[in-house]
N, C-alpha and C positions, 0 to 999 in steps of 0.2 A: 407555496411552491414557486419557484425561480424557472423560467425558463435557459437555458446555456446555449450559449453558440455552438461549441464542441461539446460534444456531451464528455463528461470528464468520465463516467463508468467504461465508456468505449476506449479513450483515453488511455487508460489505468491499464485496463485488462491488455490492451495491446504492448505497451509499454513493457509491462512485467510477466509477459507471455501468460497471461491467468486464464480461465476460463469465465464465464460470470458464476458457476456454481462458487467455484474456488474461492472468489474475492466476498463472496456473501457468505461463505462460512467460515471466510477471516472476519469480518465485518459484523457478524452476530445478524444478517438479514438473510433472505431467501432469495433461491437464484429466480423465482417467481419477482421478488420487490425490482430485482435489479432490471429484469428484464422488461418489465411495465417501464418504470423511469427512462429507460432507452428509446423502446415503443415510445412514449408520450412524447421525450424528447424535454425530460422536466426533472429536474432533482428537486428530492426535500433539503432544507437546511441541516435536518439531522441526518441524512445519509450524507452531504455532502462535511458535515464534517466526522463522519465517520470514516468515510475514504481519506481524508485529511490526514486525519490523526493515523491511519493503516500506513501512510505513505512516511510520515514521519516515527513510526515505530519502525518501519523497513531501515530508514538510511542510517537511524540510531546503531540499528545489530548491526549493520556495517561498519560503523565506526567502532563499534567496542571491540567487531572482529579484528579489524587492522590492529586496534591498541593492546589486544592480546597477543598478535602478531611481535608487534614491536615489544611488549614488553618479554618475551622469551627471546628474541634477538639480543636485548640487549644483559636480561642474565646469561645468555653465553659468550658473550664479552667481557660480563664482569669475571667469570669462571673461567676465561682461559690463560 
């Protein structure tokens, strides 16, 4: 276990307005694991790259949202 200057679960949850239940039932953990990690003031490697990877799944569906966005813009361009 790592200790963190900012705790990165505090971080997160603030960030993306979550709860720690919320981000631990995206995360496949318990809002129990999250909440110990905070308390101790220590991440595992495997939660830290489980919030990783949650963080980078998030900005992904945003981008595919935009590209869905754009690509119906632009068949009603070709269609008009």
């Amino acid at each position: 276990m790592e200790e963190k200057e900012e705790n990165l679960i505090k971080k997160v949850c603030k960030d993306l307005n979550l709860t720690y239940k919320k981000l631990a039932d995206e995360i496949g953990y318990t809002e129990g694991n999250l909440k110990n990690s905070v308390f101790k003031n220590q991440i595992s490697k495997p939660l830290e790259r489980a919030i990783e990877l949650y963080l980078e799944t998030q900005k992904l569906k945003k981008e595919i949202a935009k590209n869905k966005e754009l690509k119906q813009v632009l068949k009603t361009l070709i269609n008009e």
